[in-house]
C-alpha positions in Angstrom: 47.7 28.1 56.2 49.1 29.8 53.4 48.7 33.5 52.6 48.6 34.2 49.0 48.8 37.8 48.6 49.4 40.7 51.1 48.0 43.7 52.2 49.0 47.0 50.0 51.4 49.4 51.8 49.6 51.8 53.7 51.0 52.0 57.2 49.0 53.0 59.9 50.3 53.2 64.1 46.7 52.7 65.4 43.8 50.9 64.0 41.8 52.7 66.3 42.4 56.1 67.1 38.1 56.8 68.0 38.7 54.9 71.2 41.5 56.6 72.4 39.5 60.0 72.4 36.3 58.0 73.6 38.5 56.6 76.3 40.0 59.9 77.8 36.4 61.3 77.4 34.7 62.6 80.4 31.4 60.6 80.4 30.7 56.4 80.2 30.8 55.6 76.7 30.0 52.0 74.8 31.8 51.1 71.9 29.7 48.7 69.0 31.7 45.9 67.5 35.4 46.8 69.2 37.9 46.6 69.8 37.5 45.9 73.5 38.9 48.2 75.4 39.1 48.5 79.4 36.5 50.8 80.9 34.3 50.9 77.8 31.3 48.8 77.6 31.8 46.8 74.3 28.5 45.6 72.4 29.4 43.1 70.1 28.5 39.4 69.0 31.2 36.3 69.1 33.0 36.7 66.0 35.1 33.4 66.8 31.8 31.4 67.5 29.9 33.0 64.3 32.8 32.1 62.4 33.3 28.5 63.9 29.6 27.8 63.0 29.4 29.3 59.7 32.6 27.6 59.0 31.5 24.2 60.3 28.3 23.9 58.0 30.5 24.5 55.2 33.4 21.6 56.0 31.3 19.2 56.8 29.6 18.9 53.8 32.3 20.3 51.2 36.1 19.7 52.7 38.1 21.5 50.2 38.1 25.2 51.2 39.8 28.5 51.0 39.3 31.6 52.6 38.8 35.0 51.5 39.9 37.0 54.5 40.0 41.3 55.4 43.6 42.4 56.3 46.0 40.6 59.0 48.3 43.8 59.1 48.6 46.9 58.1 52.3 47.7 59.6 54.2 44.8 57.3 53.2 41.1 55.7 55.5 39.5 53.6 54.8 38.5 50.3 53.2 35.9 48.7 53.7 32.5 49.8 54.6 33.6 53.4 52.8 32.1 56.8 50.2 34.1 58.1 52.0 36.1 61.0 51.3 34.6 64.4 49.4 37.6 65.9 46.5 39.2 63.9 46.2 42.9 64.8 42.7 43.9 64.0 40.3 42.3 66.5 37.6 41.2 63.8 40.2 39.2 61.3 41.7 37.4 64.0 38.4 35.9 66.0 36.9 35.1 62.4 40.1 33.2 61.5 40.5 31.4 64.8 36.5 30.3 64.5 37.3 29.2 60.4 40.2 27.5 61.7 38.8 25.7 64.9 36.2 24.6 62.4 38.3 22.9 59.8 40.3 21.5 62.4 37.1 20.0 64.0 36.3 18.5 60.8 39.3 16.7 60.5 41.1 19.0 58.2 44.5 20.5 58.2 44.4 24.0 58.6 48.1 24.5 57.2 46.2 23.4 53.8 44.1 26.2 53.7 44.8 28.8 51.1 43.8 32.2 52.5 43.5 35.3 50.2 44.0 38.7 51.7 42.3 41.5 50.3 42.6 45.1 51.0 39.1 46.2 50.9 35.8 44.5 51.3 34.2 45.0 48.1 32.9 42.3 45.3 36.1 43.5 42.9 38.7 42.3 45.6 36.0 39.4 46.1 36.3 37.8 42.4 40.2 39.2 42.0 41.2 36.8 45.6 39.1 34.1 44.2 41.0 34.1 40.8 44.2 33.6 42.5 42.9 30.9 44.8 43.5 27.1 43.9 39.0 26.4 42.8 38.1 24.4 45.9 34.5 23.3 46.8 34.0 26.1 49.4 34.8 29.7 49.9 34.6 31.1 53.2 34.9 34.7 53.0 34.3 37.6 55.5 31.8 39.1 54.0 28.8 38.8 51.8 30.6 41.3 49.1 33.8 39.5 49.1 31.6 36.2 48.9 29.5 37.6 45.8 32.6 38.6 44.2 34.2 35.0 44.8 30.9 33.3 43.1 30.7 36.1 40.6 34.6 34.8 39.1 33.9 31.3 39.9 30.4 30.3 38.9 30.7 29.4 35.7 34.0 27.6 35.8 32.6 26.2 39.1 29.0 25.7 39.6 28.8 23.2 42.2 31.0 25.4 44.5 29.6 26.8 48.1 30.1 30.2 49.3 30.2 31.3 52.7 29.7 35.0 53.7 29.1 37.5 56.8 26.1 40.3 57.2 23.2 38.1 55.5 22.9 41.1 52.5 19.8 40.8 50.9 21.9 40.6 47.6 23.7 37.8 49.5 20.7 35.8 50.5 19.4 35.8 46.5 22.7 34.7 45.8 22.2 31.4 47.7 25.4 32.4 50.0 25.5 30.8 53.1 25.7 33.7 55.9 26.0 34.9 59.8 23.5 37.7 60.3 25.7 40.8 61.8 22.5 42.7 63.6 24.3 45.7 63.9 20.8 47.8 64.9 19.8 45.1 67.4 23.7 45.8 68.7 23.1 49.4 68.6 20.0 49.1 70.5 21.7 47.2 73.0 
């Protein structure tokens, strides 16, 4: 996989710091969506498997994709051009990159072909700027519904036929006619 641009440089030590002070708390406590953490009850769906399936409707019918992915690492990336590093820091990026990833694979694609787009925050700006600077391909895979929006937004016209892929099921997604997996954060926070 190649990354084609990296993270901005704002350095962080922990991407968590909530859970530390919930975990030295003095009552149980359940965290919603992660990170994991040992003695805390973690309510959460499969990102890996979301991704995998999400990932696996799109290459089997359009092989050609990139992906439009939320940070790998906020401590150091190098620049463009540069292999994605080997360990992904932030719980979410990593699962939904090992299911996008398993699912190319599956279909008989190389994932080393794979342009991946980092952007720096999930919005439809960073969306349409990533898909810009990707090769046009017949699917984009991005990690969210904004980012997927923004992708179509910049590509639509010069690419009509192209499929979009997105995460959270947005209502604005949905009229858009982008493929998504449904992120029931209230069912979560029910649980």
């Amino acid at each position: 996989m190649r990354l084609l641009r990296s993270l901005p440089g704002e350095r962080r030590r922990n991407y968590s710091p909530l859970s530390d002070r919930v975990e030295e708390g003095p009552g149980p406590a359940v965290v919603q969506g992660g990170p994991a953490r040992e003695g805390i009850t973690c309510v959460t769906q499969d990102d890996h498997e979301a991704a995998r399936a999400v990932a696996a409707h799109g290459a089997a019918r359009r092989p050609h994709a990139v992906v439009i992915a939320f940070p790998l690492d906020l401590e150091s990336l190098s620049g463009a051009g540069a292999d994605l590093p080997p360990h992904v820091p932030f719980p979410v990026t990593a699962a939904r990159l090992g299911g996008y990833r398993a699912a190319i694979e599956a279909a008989g694609l190389s994932w080393a072909d794979v342009p991946v787009a980092v952007v720096a925050r999930n919005t439809r700006q960073d969306g349409a700027e990533a898909a810009r600077r990707l090769a046009p391909r017949a699917l984009v895979i991005a990690m969210s519904d904004e980012l997927a929006l923004g992708a179509r937004q910049a590509l639509h016209d010069a690419h009509p036929d192209a499929a979009y892929l997105g995460w959270d099921a947005s209502p604005d997604g949905r009229g858009a006619g982008i493929t998504s997996v449904t992120n029931p954060l209230r069912d979560q926070g029910r649980r």
